[in-house]
ROKOLMAR-233783 format. One line per 3 residues: their letters; for each residue x, y, z of C-alpha. Coordinates in Angstrom, 1 decimal. Example, Ala and Ser with C-alpha at 12.3 -4.5 7.8 and 13.67 -1.06 7.14 Angstrom:
BEGIN
as = 12.3 -4.5 7.8 ~ 13.7 -1.1 7.1
This chain:
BEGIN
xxx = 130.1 131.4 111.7 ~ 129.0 133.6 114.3 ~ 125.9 136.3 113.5
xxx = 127.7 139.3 112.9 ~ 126.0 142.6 111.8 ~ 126.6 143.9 108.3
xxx = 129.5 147.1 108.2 ~ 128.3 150.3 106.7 ~ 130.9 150.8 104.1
xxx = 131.0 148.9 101.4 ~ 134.5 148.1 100.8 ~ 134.0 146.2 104.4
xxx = 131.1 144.1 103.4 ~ 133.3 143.0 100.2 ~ 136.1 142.1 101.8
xxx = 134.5 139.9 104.5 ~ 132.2 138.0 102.3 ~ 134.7 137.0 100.1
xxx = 136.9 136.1 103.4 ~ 134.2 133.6 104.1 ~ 134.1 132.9 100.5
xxx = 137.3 132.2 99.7 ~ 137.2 128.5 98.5 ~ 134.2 129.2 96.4
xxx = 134.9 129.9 92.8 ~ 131.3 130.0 91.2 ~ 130.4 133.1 93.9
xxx = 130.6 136.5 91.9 ~ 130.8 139.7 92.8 ~ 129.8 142.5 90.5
xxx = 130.0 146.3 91.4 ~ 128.4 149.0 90.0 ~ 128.2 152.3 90.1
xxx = 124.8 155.2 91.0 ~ 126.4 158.1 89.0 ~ 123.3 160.4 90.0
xxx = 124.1 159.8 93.7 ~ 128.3 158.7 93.5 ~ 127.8 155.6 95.3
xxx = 128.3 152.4 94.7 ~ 126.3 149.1 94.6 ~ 127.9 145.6 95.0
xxx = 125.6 142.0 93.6 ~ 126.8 138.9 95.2 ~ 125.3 135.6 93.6
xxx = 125.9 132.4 92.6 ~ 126.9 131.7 89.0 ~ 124.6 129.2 86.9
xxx = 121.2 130.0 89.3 ~ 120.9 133.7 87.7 ~ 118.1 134.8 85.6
xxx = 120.8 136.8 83.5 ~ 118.1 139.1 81.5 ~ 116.2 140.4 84.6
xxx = 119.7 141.3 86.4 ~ 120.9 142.9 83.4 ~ 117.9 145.0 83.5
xxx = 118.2 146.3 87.1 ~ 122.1 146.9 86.8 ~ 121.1 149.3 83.8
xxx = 118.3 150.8 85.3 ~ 120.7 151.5 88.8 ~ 123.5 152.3 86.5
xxx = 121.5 155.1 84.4 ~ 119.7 156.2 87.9 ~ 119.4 160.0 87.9
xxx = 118.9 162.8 90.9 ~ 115.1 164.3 89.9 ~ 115.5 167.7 90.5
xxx = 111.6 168.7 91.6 ~ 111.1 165.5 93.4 ~ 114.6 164.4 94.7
xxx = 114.4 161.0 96.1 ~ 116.6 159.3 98.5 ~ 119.3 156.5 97.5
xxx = 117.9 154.1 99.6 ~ 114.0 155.1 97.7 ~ 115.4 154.9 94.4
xxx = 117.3 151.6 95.0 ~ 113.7 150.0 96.1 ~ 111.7 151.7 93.6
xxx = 114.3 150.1 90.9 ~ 114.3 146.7 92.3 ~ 110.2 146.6 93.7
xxx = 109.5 143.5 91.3 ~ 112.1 141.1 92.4 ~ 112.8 142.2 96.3
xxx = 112.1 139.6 98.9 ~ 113.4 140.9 102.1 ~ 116.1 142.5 103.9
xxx = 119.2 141.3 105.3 ~ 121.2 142.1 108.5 ~ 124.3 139.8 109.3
xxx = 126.5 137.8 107.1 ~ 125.0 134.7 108.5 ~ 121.7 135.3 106.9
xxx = 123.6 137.0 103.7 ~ 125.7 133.5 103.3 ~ 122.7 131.7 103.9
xxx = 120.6 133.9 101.0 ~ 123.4 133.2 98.8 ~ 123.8 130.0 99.0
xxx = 119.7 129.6 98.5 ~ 120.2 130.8 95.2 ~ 119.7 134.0 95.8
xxx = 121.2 137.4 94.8 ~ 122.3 139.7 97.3 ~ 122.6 143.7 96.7
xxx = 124.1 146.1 99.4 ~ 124.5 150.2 98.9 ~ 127.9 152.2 100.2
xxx = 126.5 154.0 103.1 ~ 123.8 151.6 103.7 ~ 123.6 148.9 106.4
xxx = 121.1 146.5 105.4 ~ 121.4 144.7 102.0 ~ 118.4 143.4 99.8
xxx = 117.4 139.9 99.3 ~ 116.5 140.1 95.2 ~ 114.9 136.7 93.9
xxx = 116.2 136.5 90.6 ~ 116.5 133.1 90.3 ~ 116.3 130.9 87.4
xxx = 115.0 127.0 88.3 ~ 116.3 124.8 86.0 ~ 113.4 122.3 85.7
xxx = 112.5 119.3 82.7 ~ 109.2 120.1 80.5 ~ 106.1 118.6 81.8
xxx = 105.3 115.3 80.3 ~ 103.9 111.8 80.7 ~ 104.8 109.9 84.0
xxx = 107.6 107.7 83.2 ~ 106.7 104.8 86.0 ~ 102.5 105.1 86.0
xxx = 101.6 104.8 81.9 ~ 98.5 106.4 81.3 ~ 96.2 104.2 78.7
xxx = 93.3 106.7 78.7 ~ 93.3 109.8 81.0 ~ 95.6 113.4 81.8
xxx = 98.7 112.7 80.6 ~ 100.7 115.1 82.1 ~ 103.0 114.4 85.3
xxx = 104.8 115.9 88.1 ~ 108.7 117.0 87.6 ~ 111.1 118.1 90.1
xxx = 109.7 121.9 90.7 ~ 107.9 122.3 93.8 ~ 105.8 125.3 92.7
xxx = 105.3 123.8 89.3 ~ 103.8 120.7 90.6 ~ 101.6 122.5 92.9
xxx = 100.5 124.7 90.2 ~ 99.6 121.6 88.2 ~ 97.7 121.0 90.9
xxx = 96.0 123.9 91.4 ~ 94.7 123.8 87.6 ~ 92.9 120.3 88.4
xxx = 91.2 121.6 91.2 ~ 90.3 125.6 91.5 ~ 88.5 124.9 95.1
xxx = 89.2 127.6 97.5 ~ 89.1 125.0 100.2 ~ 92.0 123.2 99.0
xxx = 95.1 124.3 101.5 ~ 98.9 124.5 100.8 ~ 101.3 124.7 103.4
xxx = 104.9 125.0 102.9 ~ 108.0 124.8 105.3 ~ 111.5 124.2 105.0
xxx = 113.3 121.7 107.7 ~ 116.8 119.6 107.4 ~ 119.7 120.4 109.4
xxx = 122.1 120.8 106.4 ~ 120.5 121.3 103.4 ~ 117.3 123.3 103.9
xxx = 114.5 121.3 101.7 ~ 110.9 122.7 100.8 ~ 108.3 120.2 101.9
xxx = 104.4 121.1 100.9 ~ 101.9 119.8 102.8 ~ 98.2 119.6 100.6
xxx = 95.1 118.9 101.5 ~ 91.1 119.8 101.3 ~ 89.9 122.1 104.5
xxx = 86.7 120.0 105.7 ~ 87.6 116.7 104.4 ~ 91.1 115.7 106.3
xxx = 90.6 115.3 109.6 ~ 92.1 117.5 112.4 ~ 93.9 114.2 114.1
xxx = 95.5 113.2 110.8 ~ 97.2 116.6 109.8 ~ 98.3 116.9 113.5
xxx = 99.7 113.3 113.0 ~ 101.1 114.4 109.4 ~ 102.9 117.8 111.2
xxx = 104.5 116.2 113.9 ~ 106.0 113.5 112.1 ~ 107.3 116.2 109.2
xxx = 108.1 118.5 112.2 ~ 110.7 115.3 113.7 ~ 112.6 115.0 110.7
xxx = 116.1 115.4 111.3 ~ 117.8 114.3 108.1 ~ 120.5 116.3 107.2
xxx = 120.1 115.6 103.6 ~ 117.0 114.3 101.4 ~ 117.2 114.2 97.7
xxx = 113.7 112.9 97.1 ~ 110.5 112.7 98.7 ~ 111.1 108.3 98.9
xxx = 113.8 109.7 101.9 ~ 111.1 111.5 103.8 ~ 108.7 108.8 103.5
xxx = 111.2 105.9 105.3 ~ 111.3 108.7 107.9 ~ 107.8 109.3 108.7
xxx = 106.2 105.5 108.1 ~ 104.4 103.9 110.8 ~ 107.1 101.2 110.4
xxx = 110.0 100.3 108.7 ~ 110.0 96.3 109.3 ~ 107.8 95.3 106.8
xxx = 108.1 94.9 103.4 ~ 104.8 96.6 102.6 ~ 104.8 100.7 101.7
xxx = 102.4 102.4 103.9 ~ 102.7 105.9 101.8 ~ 101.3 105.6 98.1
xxx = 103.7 107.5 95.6 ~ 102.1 109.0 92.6 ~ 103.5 111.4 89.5
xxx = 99.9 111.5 89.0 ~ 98.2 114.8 89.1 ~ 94.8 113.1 89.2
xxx = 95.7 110.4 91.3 ~ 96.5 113.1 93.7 ~ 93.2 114.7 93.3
xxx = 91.4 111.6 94.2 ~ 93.5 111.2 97.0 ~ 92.7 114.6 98.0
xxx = 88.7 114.2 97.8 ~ 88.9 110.8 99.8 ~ 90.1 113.0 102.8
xxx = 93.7 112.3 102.4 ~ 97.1 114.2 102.9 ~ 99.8 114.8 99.5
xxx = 103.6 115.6 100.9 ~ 105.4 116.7 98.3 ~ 109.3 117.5 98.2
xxx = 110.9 120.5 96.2 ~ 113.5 118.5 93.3 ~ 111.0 115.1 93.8
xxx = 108.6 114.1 91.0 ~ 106.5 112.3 93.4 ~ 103.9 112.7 95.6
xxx = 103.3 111.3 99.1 ~ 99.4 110.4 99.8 ~ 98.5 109.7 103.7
xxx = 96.9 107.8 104.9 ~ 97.3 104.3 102.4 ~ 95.5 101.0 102.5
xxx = 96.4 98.1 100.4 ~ 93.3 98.1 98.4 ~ 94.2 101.8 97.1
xxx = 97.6 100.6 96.2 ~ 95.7 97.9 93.4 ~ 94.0 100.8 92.1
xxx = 94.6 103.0 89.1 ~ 92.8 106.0 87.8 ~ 92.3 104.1 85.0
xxx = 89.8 102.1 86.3 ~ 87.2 105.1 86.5 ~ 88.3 105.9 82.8
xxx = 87.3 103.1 81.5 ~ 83.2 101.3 81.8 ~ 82.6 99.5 85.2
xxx = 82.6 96.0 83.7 ~ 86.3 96.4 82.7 ~ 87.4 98.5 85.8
xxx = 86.0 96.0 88.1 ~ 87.7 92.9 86.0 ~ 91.1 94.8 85.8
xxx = 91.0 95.2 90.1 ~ 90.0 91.4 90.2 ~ 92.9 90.8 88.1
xxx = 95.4 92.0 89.9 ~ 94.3 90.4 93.5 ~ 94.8 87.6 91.5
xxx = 97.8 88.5 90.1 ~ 99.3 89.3 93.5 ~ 98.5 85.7 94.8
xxx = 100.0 84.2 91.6 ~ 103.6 86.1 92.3 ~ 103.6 85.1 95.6
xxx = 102.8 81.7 95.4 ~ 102.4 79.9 92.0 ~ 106.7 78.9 92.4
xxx = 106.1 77.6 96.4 ~ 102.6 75.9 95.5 ~ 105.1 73.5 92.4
xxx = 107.8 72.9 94.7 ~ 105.5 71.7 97.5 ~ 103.3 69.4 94.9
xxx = 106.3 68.0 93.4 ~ 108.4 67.5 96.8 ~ 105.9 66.9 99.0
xxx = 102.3 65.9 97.5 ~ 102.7 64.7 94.3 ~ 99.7 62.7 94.8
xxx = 97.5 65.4 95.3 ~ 98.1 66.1 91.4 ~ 96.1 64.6 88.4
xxx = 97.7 60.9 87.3 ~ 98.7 62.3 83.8 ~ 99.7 65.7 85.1
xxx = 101.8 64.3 87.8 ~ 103.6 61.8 84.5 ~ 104.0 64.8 82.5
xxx = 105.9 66.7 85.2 ~ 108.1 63.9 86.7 ~ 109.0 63.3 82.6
xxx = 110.1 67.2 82.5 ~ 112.3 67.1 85.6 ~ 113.5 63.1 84.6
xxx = 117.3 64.5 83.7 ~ 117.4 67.5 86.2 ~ 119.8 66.8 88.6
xxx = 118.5 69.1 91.4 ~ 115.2 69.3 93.1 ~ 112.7 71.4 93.1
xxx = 113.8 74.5 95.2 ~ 117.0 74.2 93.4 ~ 116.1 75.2 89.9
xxx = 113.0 77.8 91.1 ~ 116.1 79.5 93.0 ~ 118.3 79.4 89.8
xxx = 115.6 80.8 87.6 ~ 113.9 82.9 90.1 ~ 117.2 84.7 90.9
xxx = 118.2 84.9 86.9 ~ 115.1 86.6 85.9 ~ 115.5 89.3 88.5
xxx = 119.0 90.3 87.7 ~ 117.9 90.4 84.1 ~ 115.0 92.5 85.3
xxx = 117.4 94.6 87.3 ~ 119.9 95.1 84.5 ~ 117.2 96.4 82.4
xxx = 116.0 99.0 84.4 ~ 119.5 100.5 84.7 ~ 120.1 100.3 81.2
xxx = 119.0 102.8 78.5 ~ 115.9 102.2 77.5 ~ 116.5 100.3 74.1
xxx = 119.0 98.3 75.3 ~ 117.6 96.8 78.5 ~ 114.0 96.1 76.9
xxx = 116.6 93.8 74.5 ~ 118.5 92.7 77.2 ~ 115.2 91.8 79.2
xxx = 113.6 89.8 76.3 ~ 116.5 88.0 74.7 ~ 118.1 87.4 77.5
xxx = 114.9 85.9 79.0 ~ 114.2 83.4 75.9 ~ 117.8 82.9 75.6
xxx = 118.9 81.7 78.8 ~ 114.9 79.9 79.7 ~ 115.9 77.9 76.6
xxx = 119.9 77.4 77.1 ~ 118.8 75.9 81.1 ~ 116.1 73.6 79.4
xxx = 118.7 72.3 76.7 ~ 121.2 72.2 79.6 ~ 118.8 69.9 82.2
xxx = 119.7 72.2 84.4 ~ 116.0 73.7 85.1 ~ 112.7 71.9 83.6
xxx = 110.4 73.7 81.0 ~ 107.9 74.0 83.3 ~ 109.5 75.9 85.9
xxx = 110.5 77.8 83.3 ~ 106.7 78.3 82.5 ~ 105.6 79.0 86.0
xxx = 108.6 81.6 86.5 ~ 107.7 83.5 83.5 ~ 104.0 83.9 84.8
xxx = 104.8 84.8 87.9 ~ 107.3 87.6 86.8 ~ 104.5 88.9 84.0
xxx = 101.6 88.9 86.6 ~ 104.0 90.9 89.3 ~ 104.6 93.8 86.5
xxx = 100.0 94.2 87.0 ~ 100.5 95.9 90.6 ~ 100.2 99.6 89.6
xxx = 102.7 101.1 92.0 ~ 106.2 99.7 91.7 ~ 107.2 99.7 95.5
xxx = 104.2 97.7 96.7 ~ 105.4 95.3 93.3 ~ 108.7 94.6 95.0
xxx = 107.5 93.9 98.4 ~ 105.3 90.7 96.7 ~ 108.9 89.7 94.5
xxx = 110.4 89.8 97.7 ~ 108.0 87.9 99.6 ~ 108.5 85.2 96.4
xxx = 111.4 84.0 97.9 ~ 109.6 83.3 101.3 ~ 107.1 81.8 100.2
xxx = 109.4 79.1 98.1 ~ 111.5 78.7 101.8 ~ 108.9 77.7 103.6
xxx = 107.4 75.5 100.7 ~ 110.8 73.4 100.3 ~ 110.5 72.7 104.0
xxx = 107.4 72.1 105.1 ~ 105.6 71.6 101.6 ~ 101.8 72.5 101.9
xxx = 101.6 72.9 105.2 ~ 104.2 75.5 105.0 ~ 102.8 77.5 102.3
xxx = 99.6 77.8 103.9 ~ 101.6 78.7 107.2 ~ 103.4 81.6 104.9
xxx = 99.8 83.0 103.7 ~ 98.8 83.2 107.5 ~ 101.8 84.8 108.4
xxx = 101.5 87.3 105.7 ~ 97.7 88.1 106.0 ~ 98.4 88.6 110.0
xxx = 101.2 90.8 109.2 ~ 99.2 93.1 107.1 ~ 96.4 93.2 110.0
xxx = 98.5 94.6 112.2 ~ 100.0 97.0 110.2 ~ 99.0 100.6 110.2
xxx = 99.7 104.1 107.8 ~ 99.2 107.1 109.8 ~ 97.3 105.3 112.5
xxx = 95.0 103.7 110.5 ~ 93.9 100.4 109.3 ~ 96.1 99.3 106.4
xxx = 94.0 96.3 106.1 ~ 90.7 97.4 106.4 ~ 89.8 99.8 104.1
xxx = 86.1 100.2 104.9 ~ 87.1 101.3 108.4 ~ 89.0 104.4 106.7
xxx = 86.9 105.3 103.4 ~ 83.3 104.8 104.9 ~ 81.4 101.6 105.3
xxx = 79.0 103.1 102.7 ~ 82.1 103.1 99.8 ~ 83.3 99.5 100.8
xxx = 81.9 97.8 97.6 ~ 84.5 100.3 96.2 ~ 87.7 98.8 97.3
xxx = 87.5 95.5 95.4 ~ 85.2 96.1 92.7 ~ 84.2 99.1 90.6
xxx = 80.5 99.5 90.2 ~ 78.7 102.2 88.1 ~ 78.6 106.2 89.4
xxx = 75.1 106.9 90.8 ~ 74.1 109.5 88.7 ~ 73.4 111.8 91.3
xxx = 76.2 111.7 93.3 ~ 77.2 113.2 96.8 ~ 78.1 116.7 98.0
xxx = 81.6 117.2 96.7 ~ 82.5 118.2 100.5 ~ 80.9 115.9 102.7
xxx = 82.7 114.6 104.8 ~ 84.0 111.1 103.9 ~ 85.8 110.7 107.0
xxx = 85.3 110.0 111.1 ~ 85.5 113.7 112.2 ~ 87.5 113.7 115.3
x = 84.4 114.6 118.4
């Protein structure tokens, strides 16, 4: 609709707001009546948002409102001095009254008045704080985001009480007007990166973004890869760390996640519970899951290329042993790693969308059930079996679950090029992949090289966790390239 200025009488501003509002049943309006001045007020909300106790309040204290006879006050003081607490601003035209409303917002206007007064009495309907559901915490905070903006930040702002720690908040989207926060440390994050961060946030056009996962396809470096180049946290320390490294949280009103900016893949392999736990175990855990990482990609391809290709690269016994396994299978190698590649991740899938109970038995069961009903069946060999249960155990290591499913992913690619080109192909894949993740880049820098982001003097860092130096560095020195 047009901007239109708000009429003077009341009866006016009624009847065209509910003209516009016709077709929307859960928009009330409730009149009252000043008896000290013989006017009347009007309240337009939306039912199910109100804080019902606090509006109560302010009708009774209106309705009960009284002309002082030393001190006579204006209707228009009174109304303010009643309503002080819970005013946010004034309104003008029923375009910005409709848009007010339909923020959640309740709306007051006076007979005789123009204007009409933005009241936030609002009641968010938010979930308790708890543990993160996807990120389980074996020693460390155990508390996690939850889908209110200004709860998260004020989780936030409890872990770190620095006054150089800056939030920014904006609203953008062309439909459905979505509060994004922008956090970082003043001093630390670099002037080119938060210019970076703004313009990309600022280009956002999305008419409608339910979580903060939307808004990170939109402002990635790239979307053909496989590889996330924003880590995701409902972490509050994670996001702390990330903040002290230099880097830049986004975080989305009704999202329980947190974007950190820039990202490099060695930070994805690490979890806050490495500096929880002594050095020796922190640094054997990250070891692990390189490892790990390399086992889900290509454990299946390295057995189909052996077995199709170079069996006689295998041990005499070893190479017996298998060919006895596969002696009544009728179909070769890349066959029956498809079949049971394929199987476990719909099982994998269903679980997840079932309730919890149910799809940890439907995962397990199903697993043993159907390994052992293929085996029985010749249809697969017990040791694919074997190497496909490994392979989907050591991809469940990678902390963050995205970054997980780009590696299950790249799974099947690997077998591909394995069944057609046999070693030579795998080793091809691995090339293809490690040049892929050279080239890529998260907020212009190196996803690949992580001493070229955090500092050549925290390198030993990224792979390995080595003991705290007991005297450590200035909380806010600088730990990256300020821009010249």
């Amino acid at each position: 609709m047009k901007s239109k200025p708000l009429h003077i009488k009341l009866d006016q501003k009624q009847e065209k707001l509910k003209s516009e509002l016709d077709m929307q049943a859960d928009v009330f309006f409730k009149q009252i009546f000043i008896p000290g001045y013989e006017v009347s007020g009007l309240f337009v909300f939306v039912n199910g948002t109100m804080d019902y106790p606090a509006f109560n309040e302010i009708v009774l204290d209106l309705s009960a409102a009284q002309v002082e006879t030393r001190h006579p006050v204006s209707i228009e003081q009174l109304v303010i001095s009643k309503i002080c607490s819970v005013r946010e601003q004034d309104v003008e035209t029923y375009e910005k009254a409709l848009e007010h409303i339909f923020d959640g917002k309740t709306l007051l206007f006076i007979d005789g008045m123009v204007d009409g007064y933005v009241l936030n009495l609002e009641k968010e309907k938010t979930r308790t704080l708890g543990e993160p559901s996807t990120e389980r915490v074996v020693r460390g905070p155990k508390l996690g985001f939850i889908e209110s903006l200004q709860e998260n930040i004020g989780l936030i702002r409890q872990y770190s009480n620095h006054p150089n720690l800056i939030v920014k908040q904006q609203k953008f989207g062309t439909m459905e007007k979505r509060e994004v926060a922008l956090i970082y440390y003043e001093g630390k994050a670099s002037d080119s990166l938060l210019k970076e961060v703004n313009k990309r946030i600022t280009e956002v056009k999305a008419t409608d973004l339910q979580d903060s996962g939307m808004l990170e396809e939109l402002i990635e470096d790239t979307a053909l890869t496989p590889f996330p180049q924003i880590q995701n946290t409902e972490r509050p320390d994670k996001v702390l760390a990330a903040l002290q490294e230099g880097r830049v949280v986004i975080m989305v009103d009704g999202s329980p996640f947190a974007l950190m900016a820039p990202t490099t893949i060695t930070m994805l392999l690490q979890s806050p519970d490495d500096y929880y736990e002594r050095w020796v175990a922190g640094s054997f855990l990250r070891v692990l899951r390189y490892l790990s990482l390399f086992v889900t990609v290509f454990l299946s391809g390295i057995y189909i290329s052996l077995v199709s290709f170079n069996p006689g690269l295998l041990p005499s016994e070893l190479a017996m042993t298998i060919a006895g396994t596969r002696e009544n299978v009728p179909f070769p190698p890349f066959v029956e790693a498809i079949i049971m590649e394929v199987t476990i991740e719909l099982l994998r899938e269903a679980g997840i969308r079932l309730p919890s109970p149910i799809g940890q038995t439907v995962g397990l069961v199903g697993g043993v059930i159907i390994g052992q009903a293929a085996v029985q069946a010749n249809i697969v060999s017990s040791l694919m079996v074997i190497i496909v249960s490994i392979t989907t155990i050591t991809s469940f290591t990678v902390p963050q679950y995205s970054f997980g499913l780009a590696f299950r992913a790249l799974r099947f690619g690997a077998m591909i090029f394995a069944a057609v080109l046999g070693l030579y192909g795998t080793t091809l894949f691995f090339i293809i992949v490690i040049s892929h993740l050279s080239k890529l880049t998260s907020f212009q820098e190196p996803y690949f090289q992580p001493m070229d982001f955090i500092g050549k003097k925290s390198w030993k860092d990224a792979f390995l966790r080595l003991p705290k130096r007991k005297k450590g560095r200035d909380s806010f020195e600088p730990v990256r390239r300020q821009n010249s």
